[in-house]
C-alpha positions in Angstrom: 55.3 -46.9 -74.9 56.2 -43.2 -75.7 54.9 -39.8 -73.7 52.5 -39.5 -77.0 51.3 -42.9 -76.9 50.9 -42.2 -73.0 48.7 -38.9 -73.5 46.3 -40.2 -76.2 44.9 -43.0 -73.9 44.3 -41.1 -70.7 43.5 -43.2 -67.8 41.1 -41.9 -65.4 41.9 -42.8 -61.4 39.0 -44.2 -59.8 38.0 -45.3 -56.6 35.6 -48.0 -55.2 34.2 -48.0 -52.0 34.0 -51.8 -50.9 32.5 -52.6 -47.5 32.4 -56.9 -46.6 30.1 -57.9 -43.9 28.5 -60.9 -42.9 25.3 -60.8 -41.5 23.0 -63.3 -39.1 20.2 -63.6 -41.6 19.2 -65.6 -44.7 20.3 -64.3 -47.7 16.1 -64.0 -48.2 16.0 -61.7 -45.4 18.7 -59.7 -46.6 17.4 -59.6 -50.4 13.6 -58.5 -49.4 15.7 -55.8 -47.1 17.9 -54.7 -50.5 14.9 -54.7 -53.2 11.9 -53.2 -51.0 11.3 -49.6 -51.6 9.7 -49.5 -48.1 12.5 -51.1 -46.6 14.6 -49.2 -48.4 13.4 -46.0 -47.3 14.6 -46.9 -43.5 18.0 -48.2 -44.3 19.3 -46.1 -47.3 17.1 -42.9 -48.7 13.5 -43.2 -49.9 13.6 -44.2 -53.4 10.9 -43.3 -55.9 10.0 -45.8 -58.8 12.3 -48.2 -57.4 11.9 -52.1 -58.5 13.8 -54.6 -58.6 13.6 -55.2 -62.2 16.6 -54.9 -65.3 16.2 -51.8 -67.0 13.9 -50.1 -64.2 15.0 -46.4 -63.7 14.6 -44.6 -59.8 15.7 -41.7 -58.3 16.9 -40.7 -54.3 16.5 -37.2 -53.4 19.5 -36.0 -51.1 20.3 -32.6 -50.1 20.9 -30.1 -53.2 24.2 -28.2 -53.2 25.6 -25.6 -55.5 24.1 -26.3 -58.9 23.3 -29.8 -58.4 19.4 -30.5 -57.5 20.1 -33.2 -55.0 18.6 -36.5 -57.3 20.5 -39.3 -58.0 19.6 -41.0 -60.9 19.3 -44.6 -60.8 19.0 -47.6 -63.2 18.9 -51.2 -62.3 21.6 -53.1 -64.5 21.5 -56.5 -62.6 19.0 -58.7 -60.8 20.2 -62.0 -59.6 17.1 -62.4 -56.8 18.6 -63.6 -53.5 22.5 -63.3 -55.0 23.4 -59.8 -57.0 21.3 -56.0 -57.5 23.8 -53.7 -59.6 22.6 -50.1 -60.4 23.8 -47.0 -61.8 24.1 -44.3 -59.6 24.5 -40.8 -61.2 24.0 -37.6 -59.9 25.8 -34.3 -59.4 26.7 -30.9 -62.1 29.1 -30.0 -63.9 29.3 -27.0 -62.8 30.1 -27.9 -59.4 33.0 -29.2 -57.7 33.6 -30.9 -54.5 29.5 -31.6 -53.3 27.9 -32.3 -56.2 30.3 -32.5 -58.6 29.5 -34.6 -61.7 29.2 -38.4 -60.3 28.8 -41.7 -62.7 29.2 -44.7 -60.6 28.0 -48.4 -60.2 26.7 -50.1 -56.8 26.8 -53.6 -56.3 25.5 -55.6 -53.6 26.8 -59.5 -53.5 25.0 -62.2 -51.3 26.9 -65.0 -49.9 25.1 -67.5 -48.2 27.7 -68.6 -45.1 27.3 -70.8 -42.2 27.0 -67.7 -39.8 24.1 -66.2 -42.0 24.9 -64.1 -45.4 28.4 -61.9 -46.7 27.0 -59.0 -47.8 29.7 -57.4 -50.5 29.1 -53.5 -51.2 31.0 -52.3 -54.0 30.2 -48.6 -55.1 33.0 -48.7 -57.7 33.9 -45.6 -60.9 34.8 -42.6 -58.3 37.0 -40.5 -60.7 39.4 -38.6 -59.0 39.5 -35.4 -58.3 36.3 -34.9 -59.2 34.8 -37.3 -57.1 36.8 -36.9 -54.0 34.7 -35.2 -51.9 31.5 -37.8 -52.6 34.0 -40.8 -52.0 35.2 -39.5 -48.6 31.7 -38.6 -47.6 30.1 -41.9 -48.8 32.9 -44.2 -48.1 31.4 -43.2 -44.1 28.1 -42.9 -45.5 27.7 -47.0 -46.6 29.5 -47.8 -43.7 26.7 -46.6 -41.8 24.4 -47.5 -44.5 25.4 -51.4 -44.2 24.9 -51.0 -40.2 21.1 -50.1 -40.8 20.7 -52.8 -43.5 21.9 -55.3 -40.5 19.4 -54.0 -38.2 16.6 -53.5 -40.9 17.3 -57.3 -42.4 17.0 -58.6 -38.4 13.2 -57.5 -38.1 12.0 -59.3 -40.3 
């Protein structure tokens, strides 16, 4: 393939953020933990117009920075109940960079029923780098935490 060739396709570097856990609950547990805007609220952010339903738009508020208001955009692409809930998750300006720089990403959580309980697979996957550096460092820590207080959220029930 020539440098032209090369240049007219550019390929965008991305990142994914991939965090694999197995929990001690039923994958039930874990699902009503994942698709409960109550629940939700204690584990993750409080989401408004969440459900767990194809096509259903939601937003999270975080904290604004620079141009960006702080809302992340949501829409639910995927609802496999007890198995798979994949969303979009957009948010940031183009005006900024670094915090709140322009973000177009996809989560995915994956249920695995095992013999010790449930693999929980996060994937937040389409990080374009640069751009998105700054949001991938801070949220690759952020869903690590994230996943903790799904654990301990899913063990209440």
């Amino acid at each position: 393939m020539s440098a032209a060739e090369l240049k007219a396709e550019p390929q965008e570097n991305t990142q994914d953020i991939v965090i694999d856990e197995v929990f001690p609950h039923a994958a039930a547990t874990v699902w009503k933990a994942l698709t409960s805007a109550q629940l939700i609220a204690r584990w993750l952010m409080q989401p408004t117009g969440f459900e767990a339903t194809e096509g259903n738009t939601f937003t999270f508020q975080t904290t604004p920075g620079g141009s960006w208001d702080g809302v992340i955009h949501c829409r639910v692409l995927e609802v496999v109940p007890n198995r798979r809930l994949v969303y979009a998750w957009k948010g940031g300006d183009e005006r900024n960079t670094g915090y709140g720089a322009p973000l177009d990403t996809v989560v995915t959580w994956s249920l695995t029923p095992v013999e010790a309980g449930t693999r929980i697979r996060l994937v937040h996957a389409g990080f374009v780098m640069p751009r998105n550096e700054s949001a991938y460092t801070v949220m690759s820590g952020g869903w690590k935490k994230v996943v903790r207080q799904l654990n301990e959220i899913s063990g209440e029930e």
